[in-house]
N, C-alpha and C positions, 0 to 999 in steps of 0.2 A: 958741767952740764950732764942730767944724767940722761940715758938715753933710753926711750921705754917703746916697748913694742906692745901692742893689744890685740891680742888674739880673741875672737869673738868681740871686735870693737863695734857691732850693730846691736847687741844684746845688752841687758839691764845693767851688768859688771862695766862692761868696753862704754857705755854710754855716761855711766858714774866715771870711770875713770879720766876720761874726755874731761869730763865739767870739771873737776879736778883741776885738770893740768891749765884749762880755759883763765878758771877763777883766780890761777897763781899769778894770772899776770904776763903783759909783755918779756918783762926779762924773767920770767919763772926759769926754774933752775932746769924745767924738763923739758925735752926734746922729743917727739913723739916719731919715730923711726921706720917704725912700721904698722902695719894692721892688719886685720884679718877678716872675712865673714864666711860664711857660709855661701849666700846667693843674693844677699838683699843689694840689689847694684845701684840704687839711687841713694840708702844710705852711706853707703861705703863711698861710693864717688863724692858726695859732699863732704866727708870725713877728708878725704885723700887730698879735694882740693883747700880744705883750709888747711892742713896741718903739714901737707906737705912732703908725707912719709917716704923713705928711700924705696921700699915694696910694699905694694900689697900683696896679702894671697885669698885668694879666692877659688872656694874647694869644686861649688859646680860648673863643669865645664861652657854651659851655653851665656852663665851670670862672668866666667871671668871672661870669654871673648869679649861679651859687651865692656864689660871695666875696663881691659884694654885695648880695645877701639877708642873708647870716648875718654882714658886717661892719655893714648897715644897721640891727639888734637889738642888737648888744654895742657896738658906735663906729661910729654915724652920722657922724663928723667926716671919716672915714676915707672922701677917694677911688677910688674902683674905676676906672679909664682902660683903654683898648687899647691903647693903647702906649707899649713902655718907652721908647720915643723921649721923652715928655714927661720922664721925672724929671731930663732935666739942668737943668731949668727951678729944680728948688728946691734944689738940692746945690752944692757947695762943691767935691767927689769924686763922681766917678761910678764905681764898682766896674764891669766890664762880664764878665760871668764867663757871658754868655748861649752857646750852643755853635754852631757853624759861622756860616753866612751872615747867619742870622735878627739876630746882633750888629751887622751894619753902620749900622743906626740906631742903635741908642744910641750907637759911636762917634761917628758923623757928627752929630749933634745935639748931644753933649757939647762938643766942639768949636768946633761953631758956637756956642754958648753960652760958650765961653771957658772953658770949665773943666778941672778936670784930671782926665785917664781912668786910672783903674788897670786898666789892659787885661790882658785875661787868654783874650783872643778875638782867636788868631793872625789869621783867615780877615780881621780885617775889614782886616790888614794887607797881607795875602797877593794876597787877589782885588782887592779895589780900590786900592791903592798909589797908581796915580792922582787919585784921587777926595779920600783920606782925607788925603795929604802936604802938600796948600794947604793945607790947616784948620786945619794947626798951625804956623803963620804969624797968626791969627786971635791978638791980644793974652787973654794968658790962660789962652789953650790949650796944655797941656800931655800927653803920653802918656809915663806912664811901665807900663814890663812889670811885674808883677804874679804869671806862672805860670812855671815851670820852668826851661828852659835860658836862656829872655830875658831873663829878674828877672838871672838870674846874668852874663851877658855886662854888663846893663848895669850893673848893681856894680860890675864889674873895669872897664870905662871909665869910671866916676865915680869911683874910688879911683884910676887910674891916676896915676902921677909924670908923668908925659909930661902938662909945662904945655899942649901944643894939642890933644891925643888924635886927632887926625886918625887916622881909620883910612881906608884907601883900597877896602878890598873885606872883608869876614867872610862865611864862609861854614858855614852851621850847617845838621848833617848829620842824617837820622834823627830831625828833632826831632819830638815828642810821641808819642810812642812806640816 
């Protein structure tokens, strides 16, 4: 069973990856562990009550008391955290589909945890380069692209024939919109 957290699970990524794991089936191989939003408390609580997550996190503060008031009535079991930083702690995959800056903790933590990011949050690439490029040297750690032109670039260099795939420079125009 693998175990996936979704960080930004109310947003277009976290809602793709859901129907995913939905469409795989009762005995689907995946476990959906934790999740994440920002503030959206009705979607996140329908999220939490099917799937069942060991935490949620939910970053503003007046949206997590509500999630857990209303997750502490229906699944007490059920974690309420402030940050999605914690959910690489119980996943296998960390989905990170959270939007601009506010994602460089889940990347950075996923990481350091050894795990593998389905990153789908250019920015955490982008702005910190420095920062985020040692960590995946960390045994375990892995980043693979997840949203649009990156998913597809790194396809065609993982299919590639060219036994060393050395590429010396790519440069990717226009991207994300």
């Amino acid at each position: 069973m693998v175990r996936v957290a979704i960080a930004g699970s109310t947003g277009s990524i976290g809602k793709q990856t859901l129907e995913v794991i939905r469409a795989s089936g009762e005995s689907s191989k995946y476990q959906v562990v934790a999740l994440s939003a920002n503030s959206s408390v009705d979607e996140v609580l329908e999220q939490a009550r099917t799937y069942k997550p060991s935490m949620v996190a939910i970053a503003e503060p007046v949206a997590r008391k509500k999630v857990a008031e209303q997750l502490k009535l229906t699944d007490p079991k059920i974690e309420v955290v402030d940050d999605a930083a914690q959910l690489a702690t119980l996943a296998d995959v960390v989905v990170n589909g959270v939007v601009g800056f506010a994602g460089l903790t889940v990347t950075m933590s996923t990481l350091k945890n050894g795990k593998r990011l389905a990153l789908a949050n250019k920015e955490s690439l982008i702005a910190a380069s420095p920062v985020v490029a040692p960590l995946r040297k960390i045994a375990g750690a892995e980043i693979v692209p997840v949203d649009s032109e990156h998913c597809a670039i790194h396809q065609c260099l993982r299919g590639s024939q060219n036994v060393s795939r050395d590429v010396s420079r790519l440069l990717l125009t226009a991207s994300g919109g």
